[in-house]
C-alpha positions in Angstrom: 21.9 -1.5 0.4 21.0 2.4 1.3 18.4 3.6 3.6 15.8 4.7 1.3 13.8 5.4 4.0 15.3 7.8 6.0 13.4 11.3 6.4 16.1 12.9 8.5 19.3 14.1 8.3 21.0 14.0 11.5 18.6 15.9 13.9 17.1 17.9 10.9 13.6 16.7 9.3 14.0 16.8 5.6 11.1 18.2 3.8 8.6 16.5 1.4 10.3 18.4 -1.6 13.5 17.3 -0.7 12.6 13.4 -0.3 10.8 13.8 -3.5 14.0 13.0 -5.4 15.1 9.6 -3.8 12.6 8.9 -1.2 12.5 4.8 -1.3 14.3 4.2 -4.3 17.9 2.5 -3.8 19.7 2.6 -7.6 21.9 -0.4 -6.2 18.8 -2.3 -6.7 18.4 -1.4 -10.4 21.2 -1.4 -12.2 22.4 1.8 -10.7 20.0 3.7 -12.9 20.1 7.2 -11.4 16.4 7.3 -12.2 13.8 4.5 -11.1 13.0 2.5 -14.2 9.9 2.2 -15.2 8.7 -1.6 -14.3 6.4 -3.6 -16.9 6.6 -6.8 -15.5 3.8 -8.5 -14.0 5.5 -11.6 -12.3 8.8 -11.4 -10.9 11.4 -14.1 -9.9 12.3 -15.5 -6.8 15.5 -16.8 -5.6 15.0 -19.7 -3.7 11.3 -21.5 -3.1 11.7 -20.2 0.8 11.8 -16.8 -0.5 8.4 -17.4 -2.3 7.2 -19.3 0.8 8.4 -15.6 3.3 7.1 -13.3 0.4 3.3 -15.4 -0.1 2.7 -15.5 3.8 3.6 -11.6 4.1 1.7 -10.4 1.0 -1.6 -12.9 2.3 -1.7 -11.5 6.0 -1.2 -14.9 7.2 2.2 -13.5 9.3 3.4 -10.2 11.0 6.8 -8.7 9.2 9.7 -9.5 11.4 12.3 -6.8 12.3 13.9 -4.8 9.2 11.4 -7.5 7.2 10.4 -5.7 3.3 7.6 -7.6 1.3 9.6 -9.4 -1.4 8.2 -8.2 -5.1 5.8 -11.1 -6.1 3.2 -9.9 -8.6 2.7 -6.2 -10.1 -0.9 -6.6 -9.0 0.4 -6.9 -5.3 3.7 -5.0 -5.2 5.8 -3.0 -7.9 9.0 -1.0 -7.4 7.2 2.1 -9.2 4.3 1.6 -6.5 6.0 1.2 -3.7 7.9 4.1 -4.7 4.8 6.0 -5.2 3.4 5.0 -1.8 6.5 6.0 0.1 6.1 9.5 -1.3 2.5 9.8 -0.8 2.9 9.0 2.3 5.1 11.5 3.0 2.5 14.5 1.6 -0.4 12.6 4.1 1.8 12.9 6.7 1.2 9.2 6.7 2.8 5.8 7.8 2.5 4.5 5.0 -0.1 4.6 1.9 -1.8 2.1 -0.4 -2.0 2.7 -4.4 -5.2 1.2 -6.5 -6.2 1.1 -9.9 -8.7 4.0 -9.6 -10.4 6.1 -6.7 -13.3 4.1 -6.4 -11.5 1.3 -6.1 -9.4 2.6 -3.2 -13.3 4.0 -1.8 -14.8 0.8 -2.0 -11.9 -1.5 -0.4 -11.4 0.9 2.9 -15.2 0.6 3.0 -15.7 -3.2 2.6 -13.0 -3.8 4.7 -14.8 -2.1 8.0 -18.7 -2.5 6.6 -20.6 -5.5 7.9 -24.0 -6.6 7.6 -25.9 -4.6 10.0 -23.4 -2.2 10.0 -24.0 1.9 9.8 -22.3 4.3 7.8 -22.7 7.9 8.4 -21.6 10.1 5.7 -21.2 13.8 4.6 -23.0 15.1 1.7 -22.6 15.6 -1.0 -20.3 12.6 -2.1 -18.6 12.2 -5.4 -21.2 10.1 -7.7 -19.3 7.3 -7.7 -19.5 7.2 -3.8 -23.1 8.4 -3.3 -24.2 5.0 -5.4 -22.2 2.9 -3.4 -23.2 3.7 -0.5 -26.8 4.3 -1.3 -27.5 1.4 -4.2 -24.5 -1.1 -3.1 -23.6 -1.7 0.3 -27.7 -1.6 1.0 -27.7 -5.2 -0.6 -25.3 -6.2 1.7 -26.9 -5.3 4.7 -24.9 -2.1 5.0 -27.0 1.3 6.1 -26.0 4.8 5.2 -27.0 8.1 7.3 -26.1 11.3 5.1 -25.9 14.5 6.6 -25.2 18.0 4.5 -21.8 19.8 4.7 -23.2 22.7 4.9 -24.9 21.8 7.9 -22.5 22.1 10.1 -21.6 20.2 13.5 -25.1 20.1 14.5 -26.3 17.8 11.1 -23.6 15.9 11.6 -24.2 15.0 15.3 -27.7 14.7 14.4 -26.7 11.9 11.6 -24.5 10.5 14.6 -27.1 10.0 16.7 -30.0 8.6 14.2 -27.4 5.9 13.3 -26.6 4.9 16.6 -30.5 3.4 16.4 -29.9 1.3 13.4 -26.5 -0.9 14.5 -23.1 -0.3 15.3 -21.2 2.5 12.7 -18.5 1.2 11.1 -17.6 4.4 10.1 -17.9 8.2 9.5 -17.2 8.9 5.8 -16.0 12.3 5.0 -15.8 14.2 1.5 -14.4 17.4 2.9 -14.4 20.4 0.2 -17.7 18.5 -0.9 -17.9 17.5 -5.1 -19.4 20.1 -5.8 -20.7 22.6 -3.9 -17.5 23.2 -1.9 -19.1 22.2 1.5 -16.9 21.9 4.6 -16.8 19.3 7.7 -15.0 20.2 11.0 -12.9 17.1 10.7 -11.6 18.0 14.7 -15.3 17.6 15.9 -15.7 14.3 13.7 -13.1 13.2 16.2 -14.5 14.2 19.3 -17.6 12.6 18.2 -16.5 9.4 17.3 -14.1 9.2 20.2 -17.4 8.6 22.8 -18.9 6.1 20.4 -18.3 2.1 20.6 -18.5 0.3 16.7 -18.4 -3.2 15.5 -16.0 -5.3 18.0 -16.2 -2.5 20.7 -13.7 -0.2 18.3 -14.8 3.3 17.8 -15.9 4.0 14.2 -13.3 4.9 12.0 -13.0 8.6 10.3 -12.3 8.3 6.4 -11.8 11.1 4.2 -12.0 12.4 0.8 -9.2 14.3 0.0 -9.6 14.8 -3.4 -10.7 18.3 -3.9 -7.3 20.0 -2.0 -5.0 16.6 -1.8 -2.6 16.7 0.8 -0.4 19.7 -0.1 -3.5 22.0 0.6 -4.9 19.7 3.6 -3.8 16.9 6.0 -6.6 15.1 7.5 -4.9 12.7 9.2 -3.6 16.1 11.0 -6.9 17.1 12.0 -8.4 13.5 13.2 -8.5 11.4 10.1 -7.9 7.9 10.0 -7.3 6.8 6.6 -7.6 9.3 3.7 -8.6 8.8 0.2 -8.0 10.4 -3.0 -8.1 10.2 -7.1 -4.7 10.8 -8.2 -6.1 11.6 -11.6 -7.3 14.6 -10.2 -4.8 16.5 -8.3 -1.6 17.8 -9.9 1.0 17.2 -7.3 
């Protein structure tokens, strides 16, 4: 088997364009198609129960990956050989370590903010959001015990350390939410001082809060967050022409 995930050639760093044409795909694995096929299968086959066993107890958390471990393919909903190869390559533009594909933006929104939210938890967010965004955090997570502080974009550092400081009076933040251009006005957050507020600040479980960003409106070929203090990024592929 190849190393599909190599992003250097000897010493020398190979460029995103360059790993755009094999980046995590091994044609060994595929009939020695030159090009990835494209997979339809929802359920795939394993060879030996064991394998199922290794592949179930990766997929579900309920392990740590051993060395040189990949998650065996188990169901498309989980894993796919076009999404992984996907991942691998958005990665690559984020600057990431590695990236996560969902069926739509929201849905990639909602799970990074579920999985930090709690009840009694803060949010503090920019603002404007993207509509979907603004009702989840205003009409949604509410129910759930879940508080959102919104400062304006266009405010500048000062709103946004003045939305940092009104939350820290309603429960721990369990994160600082970031639409940076803003949908649509354009609005722009100093992701750098996000950082160096969060950094002094203690969140659910004694963590600092965690700096997520909408990178929608410039995706990463135009901006990096994750360069700039970011800690997970989001995006709607739908709406950036890579």
């Amino acid at each position: 088997m190849t190393d599909t995930h190599n992003r250097f050639l000897g010493n020398h760093a190979l460029s995103p364009e360059t790993l755009m044409m094999g980046y995590g795909y091994d044609p060994f694995l595929s009939e020695r198609s030159l090009k990835p096929p494209v997979f339809h299968t929802s359920t795939f086959v394993f060879r030996s129960a064991r394998d199922g066993k290794d592949f179930f107890e990766l997929a579900y958390g309920l392990r740590q990956k051993r060395p040189n471990e990949e998650p065996g393919l188990i169901y498309s909903r989980i894993n796919n050989p076009d999404l992984e190869m996907l991942e691998d390559r958005l990665a690559i533009w984020d600057q990431a370590d590695a990236s996560l594909v969902f069926a739509s933006g929201m849905a990639a929104i909602s799970t990074t903010l579920w999985a930090y939210a709690r009840p009694g938890t803060v949010i503090v967010h920019s603002g404007p959001v993207y509509g979907g965004t603004d009702f989840l955090l205003k009409k949604i997570l509410p129910q759930f015990g879940v508080t959102s502080i919104g400062f304006l974009s266009e405010g500048g550092n000062k709103a946004m350390e003045e939305a940092v400081e009104s939350a820290r009076g309603k429960g721990p933040i369990a994160a600082l939410y970031i639409e940076t251009p803003a949908n649509p006005t354009n609005g722009m957050v100093d992701l750098e001082h996000a950082r160096e507020i969060v950094a002094g600040l203690h969140g659910r479980g004694g963590k600092r809060p965690l700096i997520v960003v909408d990178n929608t409106m410039l995706g990463p070929i135009y901006q990096t967050p994750l360069a700039h203090g970011a800690d997970l990024v989001v995006a709607s592929l739908t709406k950036v022409a890579y």
